[in-house]
N, C-alpha and C positions, 0 to 999 in steps of 0.2 A: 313328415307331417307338417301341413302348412299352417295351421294353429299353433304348431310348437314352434315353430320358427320365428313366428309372427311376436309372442309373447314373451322372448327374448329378446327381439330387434325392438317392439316397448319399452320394454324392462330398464335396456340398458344404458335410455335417458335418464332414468330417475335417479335419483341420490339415495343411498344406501338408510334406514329408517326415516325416511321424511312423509310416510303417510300414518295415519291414524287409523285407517279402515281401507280394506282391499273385500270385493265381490267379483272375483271374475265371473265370467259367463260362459261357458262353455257348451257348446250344441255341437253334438257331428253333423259334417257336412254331407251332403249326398254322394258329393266325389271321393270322399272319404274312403278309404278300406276299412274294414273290419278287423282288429288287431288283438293281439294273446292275452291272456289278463296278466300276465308277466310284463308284458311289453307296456300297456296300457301303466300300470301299478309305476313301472320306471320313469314313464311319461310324464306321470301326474305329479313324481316327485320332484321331478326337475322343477315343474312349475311352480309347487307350494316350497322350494327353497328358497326361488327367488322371488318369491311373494313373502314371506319371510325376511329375505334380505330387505325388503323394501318397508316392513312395517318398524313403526316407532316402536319403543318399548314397550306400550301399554296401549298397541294397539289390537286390532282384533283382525280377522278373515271369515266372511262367510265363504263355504265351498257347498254349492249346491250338486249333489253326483245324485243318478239314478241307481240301476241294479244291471249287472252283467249276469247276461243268460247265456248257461252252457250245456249243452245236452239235458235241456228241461230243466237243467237247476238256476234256483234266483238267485245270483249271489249280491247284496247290497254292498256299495262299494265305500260308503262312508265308515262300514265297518272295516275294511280291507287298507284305506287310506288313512286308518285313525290313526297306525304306529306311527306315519309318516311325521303327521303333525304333533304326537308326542315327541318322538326323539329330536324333534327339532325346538323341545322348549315351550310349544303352545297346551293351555291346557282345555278341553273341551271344556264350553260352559251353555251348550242348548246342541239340544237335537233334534229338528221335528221330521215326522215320517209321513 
């Protein structure tokens, strides 16, 4: 994935908590494949670790995700990615749908 790659080879300028506030942006690309919600779930964690690595102590992450469809079902993914960002420490404080 060239997004994921891309978001490491960033990353690994910055100094370990020297931001206050991280928004990534995330759009799939056209050339993109379509990938497992397993795969996707492991993808996303890598990111919001080293989005994590990189926040201050008290600082915050917006993650804007949409909903993964799978044989007609919605799955929302901010629900899917919330353990992520608890077990790493962060605690939800806003959700808008």
């Amino acid at each position: 994935m060239y997004w994921l790659r891309r978001i490491h080879e960033l990353a690994a300028v910055f100094v370990n908590g020297t931001h206050r506030h991280l928004a990534p942006i995330q759009h799939r690309q056209g050339y993109e494949t379509r990938v497992e919600i397993d795969e996707y779930v492991d993808q996303q964690a890598r990111v919001i670790s080293e989005c994590v690595r990189l926040l201050k102590a008290n600082g915050s992450i917006c993650w804007e995700v949409g909903n993964y469809v799978e044989d007609g079902e919605i799955l929302p993914l901010d629900i899917i990615l919330y353990p992520i960002f608890a077990k790493l420490g962060l605690k939800l404080r806003n959700r808008i749908v």
